[in-house]
N, C-alpha and C positions, 0 to 999 in steps of 0.2 A: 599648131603642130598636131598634126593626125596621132591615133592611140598608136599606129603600124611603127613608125618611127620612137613612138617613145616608148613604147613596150622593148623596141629592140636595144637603146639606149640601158634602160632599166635593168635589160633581164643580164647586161653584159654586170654595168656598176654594181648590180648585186650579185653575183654570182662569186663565189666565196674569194677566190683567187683576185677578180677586180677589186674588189669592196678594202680588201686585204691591204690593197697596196694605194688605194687612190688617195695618193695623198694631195694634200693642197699647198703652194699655187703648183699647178703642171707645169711638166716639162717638155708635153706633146699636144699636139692640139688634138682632134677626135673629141672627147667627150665636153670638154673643154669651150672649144669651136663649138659646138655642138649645142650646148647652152647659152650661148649668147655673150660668153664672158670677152672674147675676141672675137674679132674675124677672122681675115686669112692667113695673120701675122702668127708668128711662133707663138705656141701657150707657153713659152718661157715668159713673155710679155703677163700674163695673167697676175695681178696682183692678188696681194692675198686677204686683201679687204673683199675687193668682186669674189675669191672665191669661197669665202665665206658667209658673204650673205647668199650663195647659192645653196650651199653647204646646211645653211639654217632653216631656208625655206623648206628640203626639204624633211629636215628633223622636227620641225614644227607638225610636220602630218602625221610623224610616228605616234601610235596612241599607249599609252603608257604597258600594252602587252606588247608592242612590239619591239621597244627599249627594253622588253625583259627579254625578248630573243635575242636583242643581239649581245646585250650584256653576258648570256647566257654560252653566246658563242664564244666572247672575249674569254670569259673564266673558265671553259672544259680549255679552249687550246691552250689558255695560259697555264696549266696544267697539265698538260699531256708531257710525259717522261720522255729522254732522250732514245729509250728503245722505241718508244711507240710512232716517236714520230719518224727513226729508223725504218717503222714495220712499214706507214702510210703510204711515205715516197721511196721503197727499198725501188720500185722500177728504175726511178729518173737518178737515185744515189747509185746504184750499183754501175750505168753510163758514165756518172760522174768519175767513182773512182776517186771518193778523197778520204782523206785521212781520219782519222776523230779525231783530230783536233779540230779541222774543217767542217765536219758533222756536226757538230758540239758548237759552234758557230753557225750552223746553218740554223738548227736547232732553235739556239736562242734568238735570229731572227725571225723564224717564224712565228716567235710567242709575241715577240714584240710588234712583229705587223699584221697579228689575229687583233693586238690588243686597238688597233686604227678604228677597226670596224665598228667597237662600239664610241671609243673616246672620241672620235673626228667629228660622228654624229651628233653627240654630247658637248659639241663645241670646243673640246680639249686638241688644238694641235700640234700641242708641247712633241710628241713624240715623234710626227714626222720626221723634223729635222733630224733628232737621234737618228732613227733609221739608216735617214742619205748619208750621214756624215760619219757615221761611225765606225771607227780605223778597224775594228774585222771583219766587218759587213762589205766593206770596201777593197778587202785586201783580196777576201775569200771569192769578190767576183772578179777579180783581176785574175786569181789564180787561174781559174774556169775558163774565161777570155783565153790564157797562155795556152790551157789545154785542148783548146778547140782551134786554137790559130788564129783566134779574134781578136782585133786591135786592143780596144777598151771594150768594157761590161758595165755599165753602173743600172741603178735603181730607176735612172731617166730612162734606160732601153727597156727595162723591165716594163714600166709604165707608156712606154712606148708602145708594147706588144700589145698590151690590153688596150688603150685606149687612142691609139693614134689612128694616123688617115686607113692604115693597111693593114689594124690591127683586131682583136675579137670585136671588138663593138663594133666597130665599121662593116665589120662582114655580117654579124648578125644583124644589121639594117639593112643588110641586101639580101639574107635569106627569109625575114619577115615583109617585105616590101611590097610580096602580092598577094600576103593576109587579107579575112577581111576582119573585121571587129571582132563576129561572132568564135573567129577562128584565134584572133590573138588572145580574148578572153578565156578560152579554154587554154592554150599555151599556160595560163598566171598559174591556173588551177591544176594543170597537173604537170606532175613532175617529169614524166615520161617525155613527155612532148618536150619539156624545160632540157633534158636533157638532149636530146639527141638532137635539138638545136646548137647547142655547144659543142658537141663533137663535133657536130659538121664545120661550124666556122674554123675552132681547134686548129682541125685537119686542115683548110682552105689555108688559115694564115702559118700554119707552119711551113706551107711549102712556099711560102716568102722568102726564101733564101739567097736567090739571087737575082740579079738584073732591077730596072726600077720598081721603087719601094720595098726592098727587101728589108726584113727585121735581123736588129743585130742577134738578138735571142731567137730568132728560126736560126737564124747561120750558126750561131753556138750548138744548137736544138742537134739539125742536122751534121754537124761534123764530128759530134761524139757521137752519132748513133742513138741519138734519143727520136722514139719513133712516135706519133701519134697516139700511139696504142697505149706507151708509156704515162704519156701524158693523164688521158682518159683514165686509165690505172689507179693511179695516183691522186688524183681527182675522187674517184668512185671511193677506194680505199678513209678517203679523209670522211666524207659523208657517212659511210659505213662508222667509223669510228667514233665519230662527235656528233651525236644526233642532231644537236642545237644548228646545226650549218644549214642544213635545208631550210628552218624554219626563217631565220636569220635571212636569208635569201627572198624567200618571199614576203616579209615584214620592209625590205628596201626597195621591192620591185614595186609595192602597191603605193611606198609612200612615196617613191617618184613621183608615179602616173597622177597619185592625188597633188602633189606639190603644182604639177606644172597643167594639170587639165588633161585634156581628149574628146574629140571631136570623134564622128561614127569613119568608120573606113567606106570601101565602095561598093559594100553591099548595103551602104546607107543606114548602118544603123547608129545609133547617138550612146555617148555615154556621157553626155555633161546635156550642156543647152549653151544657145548660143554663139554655137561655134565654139565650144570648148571652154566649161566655165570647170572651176576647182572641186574636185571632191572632199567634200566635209562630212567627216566624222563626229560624234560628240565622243571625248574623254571617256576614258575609262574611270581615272581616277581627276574627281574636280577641287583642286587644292581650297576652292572658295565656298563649296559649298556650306560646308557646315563652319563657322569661323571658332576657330580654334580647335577644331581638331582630324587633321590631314587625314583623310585614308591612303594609305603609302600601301596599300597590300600587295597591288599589282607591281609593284617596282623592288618587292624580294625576289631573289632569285638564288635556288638554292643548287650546291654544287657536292656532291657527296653528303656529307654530317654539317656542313656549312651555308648558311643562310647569309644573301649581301643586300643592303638596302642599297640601293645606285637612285640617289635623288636627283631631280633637276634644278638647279640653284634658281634659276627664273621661275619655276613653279612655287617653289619654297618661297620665295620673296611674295608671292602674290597670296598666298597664305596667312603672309603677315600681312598685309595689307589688309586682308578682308576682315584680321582678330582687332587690328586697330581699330577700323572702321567701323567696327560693333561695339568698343568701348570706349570711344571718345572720350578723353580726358583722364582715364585710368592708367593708372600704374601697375607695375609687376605682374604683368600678363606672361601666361604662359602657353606655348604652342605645341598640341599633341600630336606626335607621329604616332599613327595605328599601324601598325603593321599585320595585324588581326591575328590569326591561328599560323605559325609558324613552325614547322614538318622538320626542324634541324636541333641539332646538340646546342651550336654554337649560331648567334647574331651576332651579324657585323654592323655597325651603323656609323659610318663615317660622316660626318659635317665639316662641308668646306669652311675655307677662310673667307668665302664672300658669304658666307650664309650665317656667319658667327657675327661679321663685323655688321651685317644687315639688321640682323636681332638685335645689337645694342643701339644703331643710329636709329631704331625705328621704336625703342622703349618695349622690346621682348624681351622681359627678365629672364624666362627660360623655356628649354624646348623640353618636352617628355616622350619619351618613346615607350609607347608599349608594346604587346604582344603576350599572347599565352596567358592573361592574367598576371603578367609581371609590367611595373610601370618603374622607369628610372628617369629622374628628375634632375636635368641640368642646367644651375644657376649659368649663364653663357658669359654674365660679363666678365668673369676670371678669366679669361682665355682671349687670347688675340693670334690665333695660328688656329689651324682647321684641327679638329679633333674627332677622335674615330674609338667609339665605344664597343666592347667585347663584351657577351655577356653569354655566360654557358653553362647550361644544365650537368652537374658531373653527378657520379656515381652517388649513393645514400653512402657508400661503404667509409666516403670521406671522414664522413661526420659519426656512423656506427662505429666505426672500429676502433674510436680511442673513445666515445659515450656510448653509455647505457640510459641516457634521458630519451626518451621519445620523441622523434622527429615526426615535426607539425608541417612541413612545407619541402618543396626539391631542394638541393643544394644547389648553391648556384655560384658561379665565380665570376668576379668583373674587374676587366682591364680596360684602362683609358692612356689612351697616346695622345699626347698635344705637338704639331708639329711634328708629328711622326714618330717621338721619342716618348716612353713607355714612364709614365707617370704617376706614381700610388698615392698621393696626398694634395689636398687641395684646399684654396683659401676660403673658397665657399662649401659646406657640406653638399654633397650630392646624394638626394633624396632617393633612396629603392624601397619599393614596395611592396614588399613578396606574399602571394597569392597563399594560404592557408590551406593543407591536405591533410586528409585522416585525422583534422582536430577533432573528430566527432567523441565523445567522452572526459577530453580533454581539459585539465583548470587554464579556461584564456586568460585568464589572471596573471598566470605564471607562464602564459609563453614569453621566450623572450628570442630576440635575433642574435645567434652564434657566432662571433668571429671565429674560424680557423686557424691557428695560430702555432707552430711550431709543434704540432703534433697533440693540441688541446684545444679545449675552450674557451674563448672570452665573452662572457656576456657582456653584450650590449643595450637591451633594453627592445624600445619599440613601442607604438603604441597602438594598439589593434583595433580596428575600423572594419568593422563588418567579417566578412571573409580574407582580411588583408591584414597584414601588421606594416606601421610605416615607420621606416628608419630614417636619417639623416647620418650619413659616412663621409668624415675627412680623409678617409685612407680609402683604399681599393685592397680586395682581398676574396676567400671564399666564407659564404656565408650561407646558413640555416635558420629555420626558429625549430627550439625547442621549447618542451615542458620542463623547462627548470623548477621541480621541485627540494627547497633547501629546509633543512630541519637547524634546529639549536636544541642542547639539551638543557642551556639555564634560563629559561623563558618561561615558566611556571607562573614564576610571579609576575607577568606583565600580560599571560597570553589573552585573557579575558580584554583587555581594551589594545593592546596591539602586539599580540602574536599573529594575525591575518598581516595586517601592515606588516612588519617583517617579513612572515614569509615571501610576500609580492615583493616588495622593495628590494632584497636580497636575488630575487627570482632574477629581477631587473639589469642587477650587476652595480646595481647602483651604494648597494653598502653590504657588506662583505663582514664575517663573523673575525673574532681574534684567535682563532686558533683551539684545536682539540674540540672540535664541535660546540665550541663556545660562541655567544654573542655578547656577554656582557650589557646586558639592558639598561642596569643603573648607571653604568660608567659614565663620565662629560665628554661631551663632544670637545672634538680641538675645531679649530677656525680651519685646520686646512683639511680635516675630514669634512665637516661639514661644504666644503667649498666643492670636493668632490663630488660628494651623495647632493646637489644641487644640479650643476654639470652634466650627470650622466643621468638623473632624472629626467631632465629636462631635454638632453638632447641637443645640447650643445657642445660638443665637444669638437673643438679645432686647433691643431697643431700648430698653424699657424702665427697664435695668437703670443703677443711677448709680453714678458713682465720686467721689472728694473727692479724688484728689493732685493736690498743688500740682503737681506735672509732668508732667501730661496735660494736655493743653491739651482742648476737649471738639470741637474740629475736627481733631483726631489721624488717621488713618486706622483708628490703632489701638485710640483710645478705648471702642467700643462692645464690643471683645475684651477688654479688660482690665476693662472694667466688669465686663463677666459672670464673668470668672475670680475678680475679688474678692468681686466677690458669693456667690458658690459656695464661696467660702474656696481656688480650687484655685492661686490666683496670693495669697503677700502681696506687702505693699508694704517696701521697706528701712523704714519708718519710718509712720506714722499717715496720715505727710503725701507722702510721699516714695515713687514706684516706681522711677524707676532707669528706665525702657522701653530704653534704649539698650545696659544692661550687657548681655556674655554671659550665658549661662549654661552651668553645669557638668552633667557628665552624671547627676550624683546628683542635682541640683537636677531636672533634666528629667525622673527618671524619677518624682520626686516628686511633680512635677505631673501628669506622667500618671496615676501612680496614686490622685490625688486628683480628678482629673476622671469615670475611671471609675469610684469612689466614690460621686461624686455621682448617678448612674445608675444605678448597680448595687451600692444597699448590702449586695446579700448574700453579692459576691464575698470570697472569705476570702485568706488570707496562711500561708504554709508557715514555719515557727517554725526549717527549714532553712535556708531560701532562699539564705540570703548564705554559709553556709559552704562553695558551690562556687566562690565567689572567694579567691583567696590572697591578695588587701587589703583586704580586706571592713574591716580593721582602720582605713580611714583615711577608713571613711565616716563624715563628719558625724554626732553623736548623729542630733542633732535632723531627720536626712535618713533616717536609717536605716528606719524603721520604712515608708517609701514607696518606697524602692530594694528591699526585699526583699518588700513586695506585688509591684511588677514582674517581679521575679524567679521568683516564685512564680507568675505564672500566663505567665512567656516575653514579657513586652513587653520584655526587655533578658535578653541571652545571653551578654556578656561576651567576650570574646580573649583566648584563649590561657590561659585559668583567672582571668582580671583581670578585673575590672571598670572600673578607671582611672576611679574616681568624682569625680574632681577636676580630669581633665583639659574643655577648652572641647568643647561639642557644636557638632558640625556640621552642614550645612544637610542633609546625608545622611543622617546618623546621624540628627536627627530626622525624615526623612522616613522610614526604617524604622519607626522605634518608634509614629509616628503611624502608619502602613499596620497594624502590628500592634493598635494600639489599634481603628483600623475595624474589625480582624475579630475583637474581640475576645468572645467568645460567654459 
């Protein structure tokens, strides 16, 4: 096929108004025929398998900037308010003459058949059918039809006008037809030319009105007095408006001509070899290149204060292919979306259900999106529905206006939809990583990450990695790091070996004073304090997690901390039924726990077969305790006085604030 022919092919299918409506399988032959999908037979015959893989081929040639035009076009039209697109088409509305409630219908199909252009392309064509079938889309051309004297009106004639035997496209392959290469090519590249090609067919096939091949939508055109001119208007008017539409245009005219070849016209000149071989592009963005971690840059596209990731689900998957194939035989692989330096308030990153259910059949434990220096980390196999992460930079004043601690990082706020329904808590923690600002002077000691919380603070902890602090969140909320600096005024006699340990530990959120500026240093731990300040050291904290003792009640304060500690195995209970939350506990017991909680996180920590023989009582530790006092030992979370251990004696609220502080740093 000559470039003369498919340049005029192209320049119809992309031209905003085509593009808009082409939907699949046809109901006219023209572009249709034209491809190869039939011959002479009706393109109602078109199936929708043929015209999808025409459909594919040529979205395969879009390069990942040009899927950001047209996505760019979907999201300004899907957008545009019912005045403005009042202002666009007032030419061809005020001809019309309809109501607003008709308007307001016209309206909202125009958003929904802006949204074809990018989704049809994308392989989505869930929405056609809506379009044709939808009882006021349906109604409101029937109205139209009445007003003009026209029998029937539907979306077939609409698609008619553009793409049939007598329709734009037919006409602009008879105004480009004694192009030569040199002349078509300049058409691609400017606009001008691009236009006043379209006017001219425009004009040609509106006066199709009557006698053979006459269009239903010229006869409508013409019987209300809609003139050419109106047309062209209204047209101009929409480009004017949505910048994105020009560009969008020429992103489906090039990936045509590449889909299907071009051979030189009859000034002989070539633009393939061959006789017309394919124009290949390399990628903007190469999902395989680096394995495991996607550059998605090019596939943001931002729309006001709003930034959208629009992935491609076959891209995505060959992503995973390439992180596999790089670690044969490994487990809990994770796949990083970069979205790089992102220009918006607010990121949208939506993951489908074939991209979710593909990362668990292919052993992708999680995908990570970053941008801006912020990384959110999601376990995927909790989810079986597509999921679409929000994540947005808000005001400092959030977090100023009810604290006076110094803010180390932006605020940020994060919402997750599963299934499209709005979701704050989840089975797996999902890990955020927020990027450190203005820490310069600051104790990284004591930064900790802020929950937002009915108009206060909850510290949450965090553990800071360079320039980063990294969390683990069962809930969705707005978050911070501050410098949480926490004082106690009865800490005298303990601060020389752990008044640092408190203040960090406290800093944390992870153990909290008893009231009036006090901390009570000497006091005994109970079992269910201690289960907590483990918990929230550590970074385990999940809602999800159930407990069955008869004495926890499940409005406990403590309940959600002992759930998880049993769950874990790092807390038992005295009995099946029974934990005791009130009893102390012993320091052998304590260190047991500890070394069963970093266990659970760190199975490959080992145990020195010494450990316990630098105490001179080692002899009166508990069998059954032993073997987690000398893990402790062995990597310094318990150091002993004086060559003892005193594994029997009650721990205290100090003494567990050291061992926790050392458990935080524990490497």
């Amino acid at each position: 096929m000559s470039l003369k022919k498919k340049l005029a092919v192209s320049t119809l299918a992309v031209s905003m108004a085509a593009a808009s409506v082409a939907g699949f399988p046809f109901s006219s032959k023209g572009l249709a025929q034209h491809l190869g999908i039939v011959g002479t037979a009706s393109a109602a015959a078109v199936t929708h398998a043929d015209a999808k893989t025409k459909v594919e081929k040529i979205y395969a040639q879009l390069t990942p900037a040009d899927k950001q035009k047209l996505l760019a076009y979907e999201l300004e039209a899907g957008n545009i308010s019912l005045s403005t697109f009042g202002d666009i088409f007032k030419p061809v509305l005020d001809k019309l003459a309809l109501n607003e409630a008709d308007v307001a219908t016209a309206h909202k199909a125009f958003k929904s058949v802006s949204s074809v252009v990018y989704d049809v392309y994308a392989n989505d064509f869930a929405e056609i059918k809506a379009i044709r079938y939808d009882v006021d889309n349906v109604d409101l051309l029937n109205r139209i039809a009445a007003k003009a004297g026209v029998a029937e009106l539907t979306f077939d004639d609409l698609i008619e006008f553009l793409l049939g035997d007598n329709g734009v496209e037919a006409e602009l392959r008879k105004l480009v037809s004694s192009k030569t290469s040199a002349q078509l090519l300049e058409i691609i590249a400017n606009s001008t030319s691009q236009d006043a090609l379209l006017d001219d067919a425009i004009t040609t096939v509106l006066n199709h009105r009557t006698g053979a091949g006459a269009l239903t939508v010229s006869q409508v055109v013409y019987n209300l007095n809609i003139t050419p001119a109106d047309v062209k208007l209204s047209l101009k008017n929409l480009n004017a408006t949505l910048p994105t539409a020009k560009p969008a245009v020429k992103a489906l005219a090039t990936a045509y001509i590449k889909a299907y070849g071009f051979s030189g016209g009859s000034d002989g000149g070539s633009g393939g070899s061959g006789g017309g071989g394919t124009v290949v592009t390399t990628p903007v963005t190469n999902p395989t290149a680096t394995p495991g971690i996607y550059d998605v840059s090019k596939l943001v596209t931002i729309v006001g204060d709003k930034a959208t990731l629009k992935l491609v689900d076959a891209d995505v998957l060959k992503a995973f292919d390439a992180l596999v194939a790089a670690n044969a035989g490994k487990t809990g692989l994770t796949l990083t979306l970069n979205l790089g330096t992102v220009n918006a308030a607010t990121v949208e990153v939506p993951l489908s259900k074939a991209i979710i259910e593909a990362a668990k059949a292919k052993g992708i434990a999680n995908i990570a999106i970053t941008f801006n220096g912020l990384t959110v980390t999601i376990p995927v196999g909790q989810f079986s529905e597509a999921i679409t992460l929000t994540a947005s930079t808000i005001a400092d004043s959030t977090v100023t206006s009810i604290s006076s601690l110094k803010l180390a990082s932006s605020v940020y706020e994060f919402d997750l939809t599963v299934g499209g329904v709005a979701t704050t808590t989840f089975q797996q923690p999902i890990i955020i990583k927020l990027p450190l600002k203005n820490a310069t002077g600051l104790d990284k000691e004591l930064l900790s990450v802020a929950k937002v919380v009915y108009g206060a603070l909850q510290f949450q902890g965090g553990v800071v990695d360079g320039d980063y602090i990294v969390e683990p969140r069962d809930t969705f909320s707005s978050y911070a790091v501050v410098e949480n600096k926490v004082s106690f005024k009865d800490i005298a006699s303990v601060q020389a070996w752990a008044g640092r340990q408190i203040a960090v530990v406290a800093a944390k959120g992870a153990i909290e004073g008893v009231g009036n500026g006090n901390f009570a240093p000497k006091s005994n731990v109970t079992r269910a304090e201690f289960a907590k300040m483990l918990i929230r050291a550590l970074n385990l904290e999940n809602n999800s997690a159930k407990q069955s003792f008869n004495d926890v009640s499940s409005t406990s304060w403590y309940a959600p901390y002992v759930a998880v500690a049993a769950e874990k195995g790092i807390i038992t209970g005295r009995s099946a039924a029974q934990f005791d939350p009130n009893a102390t506990i012993t320091r052998a017991e304590m260190a047991t726990m500890i070394s069963r909680a970093i266990k659970s996180v760190n199975p490959a920590a080992t145990t020195s077969a010494s450990a316990l023989s630098k105490f001179s009582d080692a002899a009166k530790i508990s069998a059954s305790l032993r073997d987690g006092v000398a893990f402790a030992a062995s990597n310094n979370l318990v150091i002993g006085n004086a060559g003892k251990f005193n594994p029997n004696n009650t721990a205290t609220r100090a003494e567990a604030a050291v061992i926790i502080y050392r458990t935080i740093n524990f490497k």
